[in-house]
N, CA and C of each residue as an Amber inpcrd file, in Angstrom:
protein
   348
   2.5020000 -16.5610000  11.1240000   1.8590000 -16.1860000   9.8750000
   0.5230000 -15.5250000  10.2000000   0.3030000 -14.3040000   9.6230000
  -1.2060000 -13.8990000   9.8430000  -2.2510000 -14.5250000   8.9690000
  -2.3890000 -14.5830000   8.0830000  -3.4190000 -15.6460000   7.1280000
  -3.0080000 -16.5680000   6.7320000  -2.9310000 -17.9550000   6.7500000
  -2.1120000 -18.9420000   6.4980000  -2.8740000 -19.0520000   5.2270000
  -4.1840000 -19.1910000   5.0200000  -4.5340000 -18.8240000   3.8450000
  -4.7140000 -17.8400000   2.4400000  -3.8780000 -16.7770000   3.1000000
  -3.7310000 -15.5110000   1.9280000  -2.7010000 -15.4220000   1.6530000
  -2.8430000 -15.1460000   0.0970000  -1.8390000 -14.8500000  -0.4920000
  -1.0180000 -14.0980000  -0.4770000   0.1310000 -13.3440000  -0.7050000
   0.5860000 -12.1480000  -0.8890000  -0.0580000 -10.8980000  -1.2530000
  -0.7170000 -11.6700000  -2.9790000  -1.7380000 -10.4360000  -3.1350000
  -2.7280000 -10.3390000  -2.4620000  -2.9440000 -10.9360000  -2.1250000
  -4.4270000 -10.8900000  -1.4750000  -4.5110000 -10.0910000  -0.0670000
  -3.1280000 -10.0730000   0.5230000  -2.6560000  -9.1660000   1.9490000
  -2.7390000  -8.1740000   0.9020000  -1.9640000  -7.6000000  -0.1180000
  -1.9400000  -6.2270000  -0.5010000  -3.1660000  -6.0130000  -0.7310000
  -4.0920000  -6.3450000  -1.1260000  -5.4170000  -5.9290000  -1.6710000
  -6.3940000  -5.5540000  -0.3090000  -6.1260000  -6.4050000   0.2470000
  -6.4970000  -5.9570000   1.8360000  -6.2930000  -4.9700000   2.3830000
  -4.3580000  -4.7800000   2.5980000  -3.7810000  -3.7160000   3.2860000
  -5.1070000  -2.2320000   2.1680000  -4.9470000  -2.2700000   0.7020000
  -5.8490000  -1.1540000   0.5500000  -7.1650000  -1.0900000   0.2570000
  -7.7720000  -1.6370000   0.5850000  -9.3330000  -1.7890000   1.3910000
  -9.1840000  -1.0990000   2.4040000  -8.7990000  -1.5000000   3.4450000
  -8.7650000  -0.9320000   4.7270000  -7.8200000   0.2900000   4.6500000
  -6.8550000   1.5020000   3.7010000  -6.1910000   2.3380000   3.6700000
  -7.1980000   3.1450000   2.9190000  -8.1250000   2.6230000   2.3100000
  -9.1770000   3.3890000   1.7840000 -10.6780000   3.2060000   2.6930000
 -10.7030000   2.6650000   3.0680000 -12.2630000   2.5920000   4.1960000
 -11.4990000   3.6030000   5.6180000  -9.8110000   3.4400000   5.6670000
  -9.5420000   3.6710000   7.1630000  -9.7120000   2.9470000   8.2610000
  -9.6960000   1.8930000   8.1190000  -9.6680000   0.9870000   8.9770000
  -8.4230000   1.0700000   9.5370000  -7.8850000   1.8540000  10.2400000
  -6.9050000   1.5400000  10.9070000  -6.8390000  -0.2440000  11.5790000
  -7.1300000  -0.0370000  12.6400000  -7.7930000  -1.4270000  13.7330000
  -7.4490000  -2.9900000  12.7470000  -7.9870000  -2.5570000  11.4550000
  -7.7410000  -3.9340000  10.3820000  -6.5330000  -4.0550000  10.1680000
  -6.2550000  -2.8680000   9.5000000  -4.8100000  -2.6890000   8.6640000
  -3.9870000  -2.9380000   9.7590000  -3.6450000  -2.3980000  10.8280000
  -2.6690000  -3.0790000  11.5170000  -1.8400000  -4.4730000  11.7600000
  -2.6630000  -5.7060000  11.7230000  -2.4980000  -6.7660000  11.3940000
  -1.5430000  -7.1580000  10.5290000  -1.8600000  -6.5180000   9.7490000
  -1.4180000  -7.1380000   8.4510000   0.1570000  -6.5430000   7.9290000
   0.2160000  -5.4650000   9.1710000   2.1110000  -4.7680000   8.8470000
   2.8200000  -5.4510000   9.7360000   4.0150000  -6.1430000   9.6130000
   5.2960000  -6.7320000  10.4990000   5.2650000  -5.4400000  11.2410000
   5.9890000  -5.4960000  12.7450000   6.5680000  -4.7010000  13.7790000
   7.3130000  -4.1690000  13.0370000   8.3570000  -4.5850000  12.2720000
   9.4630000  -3.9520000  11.5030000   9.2060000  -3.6940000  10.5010000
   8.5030000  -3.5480000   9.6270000   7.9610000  -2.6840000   8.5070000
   8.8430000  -1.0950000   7.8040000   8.7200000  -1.4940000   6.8370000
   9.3920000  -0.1370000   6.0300000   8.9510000   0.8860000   4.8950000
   8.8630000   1.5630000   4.8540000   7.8450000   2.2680000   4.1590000
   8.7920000   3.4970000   3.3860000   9.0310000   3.1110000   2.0320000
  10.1250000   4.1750000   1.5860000   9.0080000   5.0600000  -0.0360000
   8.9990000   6.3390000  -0.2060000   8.6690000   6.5710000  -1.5650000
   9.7970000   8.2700000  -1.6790000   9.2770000   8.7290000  -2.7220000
  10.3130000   9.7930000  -3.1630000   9.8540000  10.6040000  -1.6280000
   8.9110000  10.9900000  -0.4910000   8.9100000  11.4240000   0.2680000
   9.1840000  10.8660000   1.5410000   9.4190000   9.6510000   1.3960000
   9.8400000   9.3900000   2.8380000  10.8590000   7.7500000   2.4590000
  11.9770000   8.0540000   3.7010000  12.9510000   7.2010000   3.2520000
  12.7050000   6.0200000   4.4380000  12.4570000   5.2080000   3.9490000
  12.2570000   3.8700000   5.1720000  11.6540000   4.2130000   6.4820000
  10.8520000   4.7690000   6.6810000  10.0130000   5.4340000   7.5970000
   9.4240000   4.0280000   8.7880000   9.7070000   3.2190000   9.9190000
   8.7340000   2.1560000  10.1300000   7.3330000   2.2900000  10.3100000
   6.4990000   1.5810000  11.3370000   5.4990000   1.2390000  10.9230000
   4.2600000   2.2160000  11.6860000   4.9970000   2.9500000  12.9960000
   4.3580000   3.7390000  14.0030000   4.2140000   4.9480000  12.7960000
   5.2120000   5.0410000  11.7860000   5.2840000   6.2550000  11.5870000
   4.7130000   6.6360000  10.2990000   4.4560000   5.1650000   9.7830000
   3.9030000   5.5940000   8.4170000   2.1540000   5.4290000   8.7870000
   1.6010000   4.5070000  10.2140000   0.4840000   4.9650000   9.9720000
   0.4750000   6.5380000  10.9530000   1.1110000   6.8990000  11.2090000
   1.1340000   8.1220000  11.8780000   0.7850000   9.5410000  10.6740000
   1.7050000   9.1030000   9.4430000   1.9420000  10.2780000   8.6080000
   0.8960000  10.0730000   7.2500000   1.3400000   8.5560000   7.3070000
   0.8440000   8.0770000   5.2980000  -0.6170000   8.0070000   5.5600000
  -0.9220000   6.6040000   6.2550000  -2.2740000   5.8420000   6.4760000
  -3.0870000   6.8940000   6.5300000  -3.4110000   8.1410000   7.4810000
  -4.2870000   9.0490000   7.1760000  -4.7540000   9.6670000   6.4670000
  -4.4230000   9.5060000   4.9590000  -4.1910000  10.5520000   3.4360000
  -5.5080000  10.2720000   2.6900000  -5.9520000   8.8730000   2.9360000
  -7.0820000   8.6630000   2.2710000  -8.1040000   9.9760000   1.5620000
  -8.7130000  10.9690000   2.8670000  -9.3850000  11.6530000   2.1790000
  -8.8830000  13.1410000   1.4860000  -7.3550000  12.7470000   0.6280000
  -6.9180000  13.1780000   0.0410000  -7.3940000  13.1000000  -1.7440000
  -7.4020000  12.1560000  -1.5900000  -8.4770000  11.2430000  -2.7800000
 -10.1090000  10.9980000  -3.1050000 -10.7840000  11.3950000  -3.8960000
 -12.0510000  11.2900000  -4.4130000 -11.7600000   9.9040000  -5.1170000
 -11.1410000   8.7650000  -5.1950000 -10.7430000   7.8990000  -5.9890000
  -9.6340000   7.5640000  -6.2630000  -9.3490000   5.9630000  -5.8780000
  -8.3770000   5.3660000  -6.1670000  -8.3080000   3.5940000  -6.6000000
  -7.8450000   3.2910000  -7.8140000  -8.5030000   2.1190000  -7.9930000
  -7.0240000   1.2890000  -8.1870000  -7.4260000  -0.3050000  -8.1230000
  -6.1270000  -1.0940000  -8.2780000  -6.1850000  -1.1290000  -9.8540000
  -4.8650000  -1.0000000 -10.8880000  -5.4250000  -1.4910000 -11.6770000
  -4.4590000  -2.9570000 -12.4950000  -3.4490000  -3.4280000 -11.7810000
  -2.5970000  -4.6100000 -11.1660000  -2.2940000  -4.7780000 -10.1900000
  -2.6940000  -6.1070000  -9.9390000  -1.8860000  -6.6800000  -8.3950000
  -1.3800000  -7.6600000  -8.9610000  -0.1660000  -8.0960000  -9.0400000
   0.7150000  -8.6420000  -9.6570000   1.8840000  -9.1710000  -9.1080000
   1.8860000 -10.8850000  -8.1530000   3.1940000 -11.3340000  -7.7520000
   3.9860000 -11.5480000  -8.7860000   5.4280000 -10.7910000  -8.0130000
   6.3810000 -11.5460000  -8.8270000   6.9830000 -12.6570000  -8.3670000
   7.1120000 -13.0130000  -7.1790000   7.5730000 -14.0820000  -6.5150000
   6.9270000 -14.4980000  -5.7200000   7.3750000 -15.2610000  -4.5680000
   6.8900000 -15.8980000  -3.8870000   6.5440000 -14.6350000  -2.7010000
   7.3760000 -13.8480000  -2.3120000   7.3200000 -12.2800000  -1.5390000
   6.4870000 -11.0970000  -2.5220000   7.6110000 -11.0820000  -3.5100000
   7.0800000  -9.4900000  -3.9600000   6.0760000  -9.5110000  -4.7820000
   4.9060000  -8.4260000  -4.2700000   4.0470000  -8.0510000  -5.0760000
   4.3230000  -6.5660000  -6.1520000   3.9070000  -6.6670000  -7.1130000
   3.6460000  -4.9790000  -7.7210000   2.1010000  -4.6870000  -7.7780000
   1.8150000  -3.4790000  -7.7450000   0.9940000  -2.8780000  -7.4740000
   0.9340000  -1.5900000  -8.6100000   0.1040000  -1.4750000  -9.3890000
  -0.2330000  -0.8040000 -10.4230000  -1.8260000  -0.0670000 -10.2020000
  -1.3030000   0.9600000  -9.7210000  -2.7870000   2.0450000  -9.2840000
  -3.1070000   3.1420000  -9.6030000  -4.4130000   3.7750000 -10.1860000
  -4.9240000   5.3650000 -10.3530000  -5.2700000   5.4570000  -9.3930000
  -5.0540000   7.0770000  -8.9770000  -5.6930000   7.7770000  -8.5110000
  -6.1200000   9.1740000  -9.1150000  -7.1130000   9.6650000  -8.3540000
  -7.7490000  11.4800000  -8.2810000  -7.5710000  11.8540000  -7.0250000
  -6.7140000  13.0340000  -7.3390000  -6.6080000  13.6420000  -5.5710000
  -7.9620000  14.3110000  -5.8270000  -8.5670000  14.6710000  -4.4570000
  -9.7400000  15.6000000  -4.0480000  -9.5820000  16.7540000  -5.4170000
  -8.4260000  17.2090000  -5.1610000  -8.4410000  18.3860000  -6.1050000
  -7.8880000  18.6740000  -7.8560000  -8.1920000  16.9490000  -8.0540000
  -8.6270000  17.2470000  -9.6170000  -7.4550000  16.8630000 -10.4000000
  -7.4040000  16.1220000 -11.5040000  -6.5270000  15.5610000 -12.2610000
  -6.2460000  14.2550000 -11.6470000  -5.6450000  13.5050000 -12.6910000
  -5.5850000  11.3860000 -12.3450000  -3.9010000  11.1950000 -13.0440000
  -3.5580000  10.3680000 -11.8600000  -2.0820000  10.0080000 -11.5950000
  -1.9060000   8.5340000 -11.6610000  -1.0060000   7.9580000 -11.4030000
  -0.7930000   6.1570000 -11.4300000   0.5600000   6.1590000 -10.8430000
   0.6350000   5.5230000  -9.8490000   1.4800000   5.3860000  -9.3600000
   1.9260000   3.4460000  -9.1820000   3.2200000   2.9720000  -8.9670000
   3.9460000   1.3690000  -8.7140000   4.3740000   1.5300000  -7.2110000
   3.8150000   0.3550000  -7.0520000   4.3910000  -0.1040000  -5.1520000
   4.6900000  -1.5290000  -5.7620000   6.3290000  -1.4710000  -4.8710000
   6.5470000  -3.0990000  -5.2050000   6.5630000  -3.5880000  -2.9880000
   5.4560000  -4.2230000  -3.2380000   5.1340000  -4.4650000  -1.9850000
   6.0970000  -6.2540000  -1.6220000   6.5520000  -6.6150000  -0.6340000
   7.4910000  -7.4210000  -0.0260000   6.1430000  -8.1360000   1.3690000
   5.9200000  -9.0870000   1.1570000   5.1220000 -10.0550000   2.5580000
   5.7180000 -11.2150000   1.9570000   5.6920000 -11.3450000   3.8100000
   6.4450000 -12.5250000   3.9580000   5.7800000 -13.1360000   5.0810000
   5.6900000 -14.0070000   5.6710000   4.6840000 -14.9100000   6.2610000
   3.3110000 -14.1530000   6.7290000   2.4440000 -13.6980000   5.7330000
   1.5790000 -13.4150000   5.6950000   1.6950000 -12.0570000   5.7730000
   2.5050000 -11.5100000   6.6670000   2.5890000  -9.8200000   6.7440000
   3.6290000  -8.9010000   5.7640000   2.7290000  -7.7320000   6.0640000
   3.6530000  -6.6430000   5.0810000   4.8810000  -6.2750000   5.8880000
   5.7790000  -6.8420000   4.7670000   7.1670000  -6.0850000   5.2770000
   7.7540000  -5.0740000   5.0100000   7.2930000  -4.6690000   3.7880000
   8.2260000  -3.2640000   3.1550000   7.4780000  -3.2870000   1.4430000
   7.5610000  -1.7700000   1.4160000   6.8780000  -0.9790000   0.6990000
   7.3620000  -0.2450000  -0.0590000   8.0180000  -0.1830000  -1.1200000
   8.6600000   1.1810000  -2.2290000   7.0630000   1.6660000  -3.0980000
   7.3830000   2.9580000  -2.9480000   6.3310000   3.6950000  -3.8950000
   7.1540000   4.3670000  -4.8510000   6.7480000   3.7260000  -6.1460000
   7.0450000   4.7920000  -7.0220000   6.3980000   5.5800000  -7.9850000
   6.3910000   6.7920000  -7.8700000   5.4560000   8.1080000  -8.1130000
   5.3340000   8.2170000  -9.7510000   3.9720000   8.4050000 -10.1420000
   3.9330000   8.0710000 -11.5190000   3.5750000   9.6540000 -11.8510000
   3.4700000  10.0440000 -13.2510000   3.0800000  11.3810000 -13.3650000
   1.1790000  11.0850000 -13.5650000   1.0970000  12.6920000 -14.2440000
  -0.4420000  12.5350000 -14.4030000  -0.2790000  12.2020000 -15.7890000
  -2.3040000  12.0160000 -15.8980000  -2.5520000  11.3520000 -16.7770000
  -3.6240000  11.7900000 -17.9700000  -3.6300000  11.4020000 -18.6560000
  -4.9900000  12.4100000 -19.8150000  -6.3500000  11.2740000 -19.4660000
């Protein structure tokens, strides 16, 4: 177990702290070896590869805020978030995030439209 004391949400809220500061070095921890990482652009991608491709995107964004973190079980979290890309207009996107003894196991993103 990596935090015997954290919660599920509380790993997701973490994992994006550190996906927004860039903490690589942190965030690592906190993904299983086997990790999965699926959204409308990438299909189960593991864990070399999503911080290879995804994790770097941060300064894609002028802003991104949680605005649910929300277990549904004892594993799955949802994740209810805005963002602003750098280049203008605000989106919301759902991650139903999966940890399981403390680490992230798998990740669906699903892509929300924009927003007024």
């Amino acid at each position: 177990m990596n935090d015997p004391n954290g919660t599920p949400a509380s790993v997701v809220e973490a994992a994006f702290r550190c996906y927004r500061s860039q903490d690589r070095e942190a965030a690592l921890p906190l993904y299983a070896e086997d990790f999965t990482f699926t959204s409308p652009q990438d299909d189960h991608i593991g864990k070399e590869a999503f911080f290879r491709r995804c994790f770097p995107t941060a300064d894609r964004f002028s802003e991104q805020r949680l605005l649910h973190v929300t277990p549904a079980d004892g594993e799955l979290v949802f994740v209810h978030y805005e963002y602003e890309p750098a280049t203008g207009g605000r989106y919301r996107n759902m991650e139903a995030i999966t940890v399981r003894d403390g680490l992230i196991r798998e990740v669906q993103v699903f892509f929300g439209g924009r927003i007024a």
